[in-house]
C-alpha positions in Angstrom: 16.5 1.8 3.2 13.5 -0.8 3.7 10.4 0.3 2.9 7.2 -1.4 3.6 3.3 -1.0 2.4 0.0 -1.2 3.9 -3.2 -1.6 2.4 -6.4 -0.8 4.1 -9.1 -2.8 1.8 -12.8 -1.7 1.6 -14.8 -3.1 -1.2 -14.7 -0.8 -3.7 -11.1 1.1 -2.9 -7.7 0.3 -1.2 -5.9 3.1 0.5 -2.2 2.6 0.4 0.9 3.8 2.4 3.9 3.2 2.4 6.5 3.6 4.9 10.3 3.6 5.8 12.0 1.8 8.4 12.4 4.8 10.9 8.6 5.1 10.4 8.4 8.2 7.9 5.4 8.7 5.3 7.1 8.1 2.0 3.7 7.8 0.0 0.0 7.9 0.3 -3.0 7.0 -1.9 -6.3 6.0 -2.5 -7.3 3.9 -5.5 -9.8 1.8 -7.1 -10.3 -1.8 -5.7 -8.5 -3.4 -9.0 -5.4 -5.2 -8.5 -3.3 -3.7 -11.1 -3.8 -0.5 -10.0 -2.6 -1.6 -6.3 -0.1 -3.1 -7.7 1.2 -0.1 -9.9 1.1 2.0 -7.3 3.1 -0.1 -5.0 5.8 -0.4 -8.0 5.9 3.4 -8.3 6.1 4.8 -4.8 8.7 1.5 -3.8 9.8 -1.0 -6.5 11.8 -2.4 -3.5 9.4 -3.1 -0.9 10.8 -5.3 1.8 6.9 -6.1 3.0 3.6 -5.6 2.0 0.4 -6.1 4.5 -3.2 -5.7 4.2 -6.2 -5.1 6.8 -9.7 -6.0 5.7 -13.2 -6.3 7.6 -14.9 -9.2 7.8 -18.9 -9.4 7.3 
Protein backbone atom coordinates (compact mmCIF):
# COMPACT_ATOMS: atom_id res chain seq x y z
CA UNK A 1 0.00 0.00 0.00
CA UNK A 2 1.43 3.69 -0.77
CA UNK A 3 2.31 5.54 1.93
CA UNK A 4 3.17 9.16 1.99
CA UNK A 5 4.90 11.78 4.59
CA UNK A 6 4.43 15.22 5.63
CA UNK A 7 6.60 17.46 7.42
CA UNK A 8 5.45 20.54 9.15
CA UNK A 9 9.00 22.55 9.60
CA UNK A 10 9.39 25.14 12.38
CA UNK A 11 12.87 26.16 13.14
CA UNK A 12 13.92 24.20 15.71
CA UNK A 13 11.59 20.85 15.26
CA UNK A 14 9.77 18.95 12.37
CA UNK A 15 6.59 17.20 13.15
CA UNK A 16 6.15 14.22 10.91
CA UNK A 17 3.08 12.00 9.70
CA UNK A 18 2.80 9.76 7.75
CA UNK A 19 -0.12 8.48 5.99
CA UNK A 20 -1.78 5.63 3.74
CA UNK A 21 -3.50 5.95 0.58
CA UNK A 22 -7.12 5.54 2.06
CA UNK A 23 -6.02 8.49 4.39
CA UNK A 24 -5.22 6.47 7.75
CA UNK A 25 -2.67 7.75 10.52
CA UNK A 26 0.17 5.17 10.19
CA UNK A 27 2.72 7.31 12.28
CA UNK A 28 3.22 10.44 14.16
CA UNK A 29 6.15 12.41 15.63
CA UNK A 30 7.90 15.26 16.70
CA UNK A 31 11.64 15.63 16.38
CA UNK A 32 14.59 17.78 16.50
CA UNK A 33 15.18 20.05 13.34
CA UNK A 34 18.31 17.79 12.16
CA UNK A 35 18.15 16.06 9.05
CA UNK A 36 19.12 12.68 10.02
CA UNK A 37 16.76 12.38 12.52
CA UNK A 38 13.91 13.35 9.89
CA UNK A 39 15.21 11.17 7.77
CA UNK A 40 15.44 8.16 10.26
CA UNK A 41 12.25 8.53 11.21
CA UNK A 42 10.86 8.56 7.82
CA UNK A 43 12.98 5.17 7.14
CA UNK A 44 11.43 3.60 10.28
CA UNK A 45 7.68 4.36 10.15
CA UNK A 46 7.79 3.82 5.90
CA UNK A 47 11.05 2.67 4.18
CA UNK A 48 8.67 2.73 1.13
CA UNK A 49 7.36 6.04 0.92
CA UNK A 50 5.77 6.85 -2.43
CA UNK A 51 5.99 10.82 -1.53
CA UNK A 52 7.33 12.96 0.91
CA UNK A 53 6.09 16.86 1.28
CA UNK A 54 6.98 19.58 3.58
CA UNK A 55 5.17 22.97 4.71
CA UNK A 56 7.24 25.81 6.07
CA UNK A 57 6.56 29.62 7.02
CA UNK A 58 8.12 32.18 5.49
CA UNK A 59 9.50 35.37 7.49
Amino acid sequence: MSHFVGLDVSENEVSNCVVNAAGNVRARATVAAASDLIAAFIERSTPGAERVVHVGALP
